[in-house]
C-alpha positions as a LaTeX table, in Angstrom:
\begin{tabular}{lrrr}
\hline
Residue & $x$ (\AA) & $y$ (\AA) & $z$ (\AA) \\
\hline
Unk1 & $-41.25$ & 4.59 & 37.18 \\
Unk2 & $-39.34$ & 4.40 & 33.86 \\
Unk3 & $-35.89$ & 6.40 & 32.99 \\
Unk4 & $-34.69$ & 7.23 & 29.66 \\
Unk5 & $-31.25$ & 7.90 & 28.70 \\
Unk6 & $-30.79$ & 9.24 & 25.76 \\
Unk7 & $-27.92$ & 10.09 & 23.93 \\
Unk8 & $-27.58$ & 13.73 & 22.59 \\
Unk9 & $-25.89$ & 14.60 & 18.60 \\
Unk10 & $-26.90$ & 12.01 & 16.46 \\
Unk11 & $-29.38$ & 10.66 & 18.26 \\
Unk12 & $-31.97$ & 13.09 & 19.88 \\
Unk13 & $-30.51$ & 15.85 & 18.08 \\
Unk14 & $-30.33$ & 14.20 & 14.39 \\
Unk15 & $-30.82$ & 17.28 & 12.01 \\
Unk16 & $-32.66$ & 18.90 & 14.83 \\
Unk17 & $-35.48$ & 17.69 & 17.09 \\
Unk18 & $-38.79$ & 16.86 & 16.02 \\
Unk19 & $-41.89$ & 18.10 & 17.22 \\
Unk20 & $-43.29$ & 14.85 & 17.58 \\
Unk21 & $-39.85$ & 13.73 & 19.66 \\
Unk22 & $-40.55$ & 16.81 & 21.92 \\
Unk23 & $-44.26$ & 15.67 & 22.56 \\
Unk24 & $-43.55$ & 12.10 & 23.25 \\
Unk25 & $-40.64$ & 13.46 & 25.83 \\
Unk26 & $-43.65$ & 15.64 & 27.90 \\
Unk27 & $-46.34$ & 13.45 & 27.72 \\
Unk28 & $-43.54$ & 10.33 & 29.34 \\
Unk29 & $-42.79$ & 12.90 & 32.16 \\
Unk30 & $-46.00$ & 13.97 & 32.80 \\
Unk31 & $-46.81$ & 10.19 & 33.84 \\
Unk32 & $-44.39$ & 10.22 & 36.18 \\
Unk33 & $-41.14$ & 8.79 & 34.26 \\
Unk34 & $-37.67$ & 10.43 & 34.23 \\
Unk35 & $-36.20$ & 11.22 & 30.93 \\
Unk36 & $-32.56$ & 12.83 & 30.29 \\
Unk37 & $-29.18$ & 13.32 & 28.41 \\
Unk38 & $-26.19$ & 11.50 & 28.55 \\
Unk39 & $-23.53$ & 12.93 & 26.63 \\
Unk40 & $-19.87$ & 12.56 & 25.92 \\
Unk41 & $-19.65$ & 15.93 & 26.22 \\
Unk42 & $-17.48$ & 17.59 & 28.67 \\
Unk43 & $-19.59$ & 19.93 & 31.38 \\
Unk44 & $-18.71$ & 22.73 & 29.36 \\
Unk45 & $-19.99$ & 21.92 & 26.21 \\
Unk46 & $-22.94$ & 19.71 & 28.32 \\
Unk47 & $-24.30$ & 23.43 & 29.24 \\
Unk48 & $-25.02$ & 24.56 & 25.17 \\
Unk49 & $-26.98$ & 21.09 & 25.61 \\
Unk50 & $-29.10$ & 22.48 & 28.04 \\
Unk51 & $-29.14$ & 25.81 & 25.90 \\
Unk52 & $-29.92$ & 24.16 & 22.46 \\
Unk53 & $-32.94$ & 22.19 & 24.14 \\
Unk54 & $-34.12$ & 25.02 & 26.28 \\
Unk55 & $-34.60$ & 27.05 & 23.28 \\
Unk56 & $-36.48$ & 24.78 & 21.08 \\
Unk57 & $-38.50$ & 24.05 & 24.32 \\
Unk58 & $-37.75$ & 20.77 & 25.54 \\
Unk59 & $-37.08$ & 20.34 & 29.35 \\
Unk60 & $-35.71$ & 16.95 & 30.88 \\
Unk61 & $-35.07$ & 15.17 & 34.22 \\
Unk62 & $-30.74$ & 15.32 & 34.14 \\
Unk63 & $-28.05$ & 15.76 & 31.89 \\
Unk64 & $-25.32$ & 12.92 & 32.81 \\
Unk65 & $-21.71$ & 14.80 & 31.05 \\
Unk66 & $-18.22$ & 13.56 & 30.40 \\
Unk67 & $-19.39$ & 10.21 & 29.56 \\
Unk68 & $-21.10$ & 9.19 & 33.04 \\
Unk69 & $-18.61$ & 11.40 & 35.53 \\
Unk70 & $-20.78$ & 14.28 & 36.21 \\
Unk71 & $-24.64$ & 14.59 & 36.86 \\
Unk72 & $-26.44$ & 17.79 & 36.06 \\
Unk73 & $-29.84$ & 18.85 & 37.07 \\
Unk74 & $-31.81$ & 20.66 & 34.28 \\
Unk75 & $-30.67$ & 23.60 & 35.67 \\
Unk76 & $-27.23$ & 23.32 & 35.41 \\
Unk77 & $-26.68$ & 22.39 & 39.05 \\
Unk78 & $-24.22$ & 19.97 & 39.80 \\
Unk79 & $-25.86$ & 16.45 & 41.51 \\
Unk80 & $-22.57$ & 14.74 & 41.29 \\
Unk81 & $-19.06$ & 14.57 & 39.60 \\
Unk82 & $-16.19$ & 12.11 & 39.80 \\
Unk83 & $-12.76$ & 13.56 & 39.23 \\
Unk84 & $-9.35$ & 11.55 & 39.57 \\
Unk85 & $-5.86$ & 13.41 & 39.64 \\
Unk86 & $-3.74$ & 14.05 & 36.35 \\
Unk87 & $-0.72$ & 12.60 & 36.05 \\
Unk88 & 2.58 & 11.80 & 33.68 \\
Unk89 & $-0.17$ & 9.65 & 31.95 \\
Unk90 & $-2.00$ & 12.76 & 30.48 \\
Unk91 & 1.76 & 13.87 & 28.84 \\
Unk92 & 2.29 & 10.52 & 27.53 \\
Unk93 & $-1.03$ & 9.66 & 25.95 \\
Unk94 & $-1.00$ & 13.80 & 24.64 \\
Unk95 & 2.91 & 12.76 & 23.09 \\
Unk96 & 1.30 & 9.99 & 21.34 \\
Unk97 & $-1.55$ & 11.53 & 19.83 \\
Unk98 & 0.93 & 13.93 & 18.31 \\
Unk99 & 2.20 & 11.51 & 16.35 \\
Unk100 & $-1.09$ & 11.07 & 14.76 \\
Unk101 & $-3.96$ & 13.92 & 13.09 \\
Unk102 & $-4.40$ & 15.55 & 16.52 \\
Unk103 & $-6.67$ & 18.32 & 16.07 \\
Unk104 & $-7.18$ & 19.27 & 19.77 \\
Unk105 & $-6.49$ & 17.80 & 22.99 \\
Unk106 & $-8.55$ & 19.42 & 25.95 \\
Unk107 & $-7.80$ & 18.15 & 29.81 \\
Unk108 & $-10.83$ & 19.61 & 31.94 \\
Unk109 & $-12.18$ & 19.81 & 35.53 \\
Unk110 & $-15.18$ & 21.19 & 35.61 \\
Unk111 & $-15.57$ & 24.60 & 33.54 \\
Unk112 & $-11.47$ & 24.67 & 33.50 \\
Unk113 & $-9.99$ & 23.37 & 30.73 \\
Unk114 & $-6.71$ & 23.03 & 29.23 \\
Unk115 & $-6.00$ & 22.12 & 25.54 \\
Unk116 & $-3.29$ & 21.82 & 23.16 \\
Unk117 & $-4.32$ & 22.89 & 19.45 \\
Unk118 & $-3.98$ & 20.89 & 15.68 \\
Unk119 & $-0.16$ & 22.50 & 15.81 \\
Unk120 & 0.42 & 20.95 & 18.57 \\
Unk121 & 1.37 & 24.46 & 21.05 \\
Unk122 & 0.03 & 23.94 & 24.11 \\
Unk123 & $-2.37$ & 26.88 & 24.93 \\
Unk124 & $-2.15$ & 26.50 & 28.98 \\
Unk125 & $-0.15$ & 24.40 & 30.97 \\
Unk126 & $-1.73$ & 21.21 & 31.94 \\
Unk127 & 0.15 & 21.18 & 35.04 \\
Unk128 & $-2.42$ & 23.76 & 35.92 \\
Unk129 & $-5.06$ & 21.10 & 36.17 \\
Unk130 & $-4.38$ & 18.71 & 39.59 \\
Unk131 & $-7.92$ & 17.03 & 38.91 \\
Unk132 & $-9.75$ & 15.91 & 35.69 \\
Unk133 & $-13.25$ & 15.30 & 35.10 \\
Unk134 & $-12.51$ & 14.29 & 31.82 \\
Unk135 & $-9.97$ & 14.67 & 28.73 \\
Unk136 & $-11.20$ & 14.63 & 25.46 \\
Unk137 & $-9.02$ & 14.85 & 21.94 \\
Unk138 & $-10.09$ & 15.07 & 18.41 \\
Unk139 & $-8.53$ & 13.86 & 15.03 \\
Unk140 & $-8.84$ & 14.83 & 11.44 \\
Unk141 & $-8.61$ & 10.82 & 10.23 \\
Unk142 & $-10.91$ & 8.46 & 12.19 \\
Unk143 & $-8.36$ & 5.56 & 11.59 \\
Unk144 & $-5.93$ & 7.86 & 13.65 \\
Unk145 & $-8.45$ & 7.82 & 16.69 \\
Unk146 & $-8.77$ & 4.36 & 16.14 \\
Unk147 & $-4.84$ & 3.73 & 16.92 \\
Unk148 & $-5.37$ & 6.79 & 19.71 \\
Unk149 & $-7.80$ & 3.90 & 21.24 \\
Unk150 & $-5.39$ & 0.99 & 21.21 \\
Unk151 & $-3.15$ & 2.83 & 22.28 \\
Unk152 & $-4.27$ & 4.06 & 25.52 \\
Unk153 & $-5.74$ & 0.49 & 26.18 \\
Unk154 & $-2.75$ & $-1.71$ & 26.05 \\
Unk155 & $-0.55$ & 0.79 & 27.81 \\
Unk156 & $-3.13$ & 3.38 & 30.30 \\
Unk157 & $-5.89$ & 0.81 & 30.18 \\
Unk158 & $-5.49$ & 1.17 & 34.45 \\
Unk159 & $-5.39$ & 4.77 & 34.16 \\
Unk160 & $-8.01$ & 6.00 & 32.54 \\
Unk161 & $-11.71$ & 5.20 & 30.97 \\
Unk162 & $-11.49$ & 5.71 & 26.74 \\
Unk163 & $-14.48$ & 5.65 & 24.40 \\
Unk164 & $-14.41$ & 6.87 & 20.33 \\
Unk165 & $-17.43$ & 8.19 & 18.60 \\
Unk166 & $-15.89$ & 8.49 & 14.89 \\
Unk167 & $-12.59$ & 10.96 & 15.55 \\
Unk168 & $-13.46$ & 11.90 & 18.46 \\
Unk169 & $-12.48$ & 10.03 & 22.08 \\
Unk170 & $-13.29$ & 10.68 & 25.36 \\
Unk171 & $-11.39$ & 10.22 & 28.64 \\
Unk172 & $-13.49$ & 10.44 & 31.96 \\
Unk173 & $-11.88$ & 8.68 & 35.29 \\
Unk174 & $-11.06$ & 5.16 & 35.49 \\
Unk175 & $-13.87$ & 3.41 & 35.70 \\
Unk176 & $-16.34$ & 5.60 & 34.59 \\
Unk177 & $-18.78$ & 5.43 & 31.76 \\
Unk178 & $-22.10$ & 6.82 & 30.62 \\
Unk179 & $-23.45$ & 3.29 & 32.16 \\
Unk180 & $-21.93$ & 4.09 & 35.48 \\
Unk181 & $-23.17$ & 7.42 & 34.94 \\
Unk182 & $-26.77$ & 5.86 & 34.49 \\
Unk183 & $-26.56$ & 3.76 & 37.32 \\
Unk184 & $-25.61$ & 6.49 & 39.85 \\
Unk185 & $-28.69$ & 8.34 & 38.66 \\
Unk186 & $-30.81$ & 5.70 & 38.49 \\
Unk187 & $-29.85$ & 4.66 & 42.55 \\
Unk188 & $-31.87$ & 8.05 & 43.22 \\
Unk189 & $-35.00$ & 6.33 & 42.34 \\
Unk190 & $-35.99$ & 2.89 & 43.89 \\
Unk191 & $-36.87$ & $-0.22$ & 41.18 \\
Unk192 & $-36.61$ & 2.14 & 38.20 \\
Unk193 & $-36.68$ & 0.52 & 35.03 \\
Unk194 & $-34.21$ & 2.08 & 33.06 \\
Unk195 & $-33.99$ & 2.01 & 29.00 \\
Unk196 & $-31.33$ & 3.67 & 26.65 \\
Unk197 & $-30.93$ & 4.71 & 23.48 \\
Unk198 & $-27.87$ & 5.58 & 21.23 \\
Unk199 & $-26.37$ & 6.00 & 17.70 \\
Unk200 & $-22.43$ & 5.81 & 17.85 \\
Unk201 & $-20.25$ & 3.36 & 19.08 \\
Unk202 & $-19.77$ & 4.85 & 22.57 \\
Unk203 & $-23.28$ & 4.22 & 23.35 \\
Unk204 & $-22.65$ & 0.65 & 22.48 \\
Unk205 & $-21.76$ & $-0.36$ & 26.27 \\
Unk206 & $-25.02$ & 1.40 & 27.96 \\
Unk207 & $-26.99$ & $-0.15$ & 24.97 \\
Unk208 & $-26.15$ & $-3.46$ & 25.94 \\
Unk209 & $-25.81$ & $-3.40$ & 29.64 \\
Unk210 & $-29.53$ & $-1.96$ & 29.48 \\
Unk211 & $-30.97$ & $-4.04$ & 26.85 \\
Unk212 & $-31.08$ & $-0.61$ & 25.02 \\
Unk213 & $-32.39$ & 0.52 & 21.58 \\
Unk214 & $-30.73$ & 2.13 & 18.57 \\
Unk215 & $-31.99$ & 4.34 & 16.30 \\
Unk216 & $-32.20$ & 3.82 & 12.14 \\
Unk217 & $-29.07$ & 6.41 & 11.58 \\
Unk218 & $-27.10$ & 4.51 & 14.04 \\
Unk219 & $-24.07$ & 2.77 & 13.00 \\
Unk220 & $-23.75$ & $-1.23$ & 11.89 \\
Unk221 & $-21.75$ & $-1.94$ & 14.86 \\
Unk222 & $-24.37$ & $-0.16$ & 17.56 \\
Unk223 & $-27.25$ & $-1.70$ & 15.92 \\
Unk224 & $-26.18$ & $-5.10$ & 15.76 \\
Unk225 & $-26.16$ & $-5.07$ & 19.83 \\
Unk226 & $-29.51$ & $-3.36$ & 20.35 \\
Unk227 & $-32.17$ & $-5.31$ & 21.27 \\
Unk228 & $-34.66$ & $-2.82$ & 19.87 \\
Unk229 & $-34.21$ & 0.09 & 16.78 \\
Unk230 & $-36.46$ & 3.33 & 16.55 \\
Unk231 & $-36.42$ & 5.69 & 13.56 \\
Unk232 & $-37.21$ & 8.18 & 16.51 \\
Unk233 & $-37.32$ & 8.82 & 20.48 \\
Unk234 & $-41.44$ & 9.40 & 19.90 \\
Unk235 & $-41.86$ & 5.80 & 18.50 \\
Unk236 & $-39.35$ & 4.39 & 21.50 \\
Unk237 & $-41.79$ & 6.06 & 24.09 \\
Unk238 & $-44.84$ & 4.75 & 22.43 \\
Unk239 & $-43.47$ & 1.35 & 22.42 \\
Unk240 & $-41.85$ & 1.64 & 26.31 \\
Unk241 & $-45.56$ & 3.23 & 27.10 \\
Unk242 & $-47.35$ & 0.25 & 25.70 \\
Unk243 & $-45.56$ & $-2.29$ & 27.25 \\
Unk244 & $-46.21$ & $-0.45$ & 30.69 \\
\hline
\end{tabular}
């Protein structure tokens, strides 16, 4: 049996989906293979995933959210999350980003989520959150969420797991990842071979650790470790489906 994991916006979901994508995807499950999501997304916003592919008719195997920490079936039941317990971390890393083009900063657990805005009021009291699934935060310059990054790795690197896609960075548990994510998925299903595919540079660790491809709209720096490139998920299937 084969699973893919597939990255969402940018990748799947590039300008829409293609009819051709959505044919490959049910002609590689109807042999028997597994095919899903795996999203930086937290589980909120992993559920208008499941909405955006359920109306243009698509159905899939799992949706992995918040960067590897929570598993969903296709209908939106939970198979698994991690969670780890907030801290003085959270206000430190949040004081920091302040400092910088914060647009929002959102600390969630599940479907409850608390977030500070771009003028920096906090909306609810993080406090009210003992356990995250994952924190997420968003800035208007991407250089800004570059610094964010360096940050939080020379001074939180043992608190919590960080990832950028452009301005955007994501914050699941320490030590999990969208290839942790994978793996825990992929342990439900004996000698799987397991492929990837991704566009941004948080896809770039489950590209390589799965000898993954990347498709033509990816950027430079998630190309250059791909071992394969597709201009779309129909001509990766076709390829995988050969090879088989």
């Amino acid at each position: 049996m084969i699973i893919i994991a597939s990255d969402f916006d940018g990748t799947l979901n590039h300008h829409g989906i293609s009819e051709d994508d959505k044919k490959a995807i049910k002609k590689f499950r109807e042999a028997g293979n597994k095919f899903g999501i795996v999203t930086g997304r937290d589980l909120e916003m992993a559920t208008w995933v499941i909405y955006d592919l359920e109306k243009v008719g698509i159905e899939v195997d799992f949706v992995i959210c918040c960067t590897g920490g929570i598993i969903l079936s296709f209908d939106g039941e939970i198979i698994s999350a991690k969670k780890q317990k907030t801290g003085e971390y959270i206000n430190e890393i949040l004081n920091y980003a302040r400092t910088l083009s914060l647009g929002v900063f959102r600390v969630s657990n599940e479907m409850t989520t608390c977030y500070a805005d771009r003028k920096n009021r906090i909306k609810q009291d993080f406090s009210a959150i003992s356990e995250m699934t994952q924190a997420n935060a968003w800035f208007e310059k991407e250089e800004d969420a570059e610094k964010f990054l360096q940050y939080v790795i020379k001074n939180h690197k043992d608190d919590i797991s960080i990832f950028r896609n452009g301005g955007s960075i994501d914050m699941p548990p320490y030590g999990v990842s969208k290839v942790s994510g994978i793996y825990d998925y992929a342990s439900l299903y004996k000698d799987a071979k397991i492929y990837t595919v991704g566009d941004n540079l948080n896809d770039i660790p489950m590209i390589k650790e799965f000898e993954g491809y990347a498709v033509s709209n990816a950027k430079e720096e998630t190309k250059k470790v791909a071992k394969h490139q597709c201009d779309r998920i129909a001509d990766m299937i076709e390829e995988i489906m050969k090879e088989k």
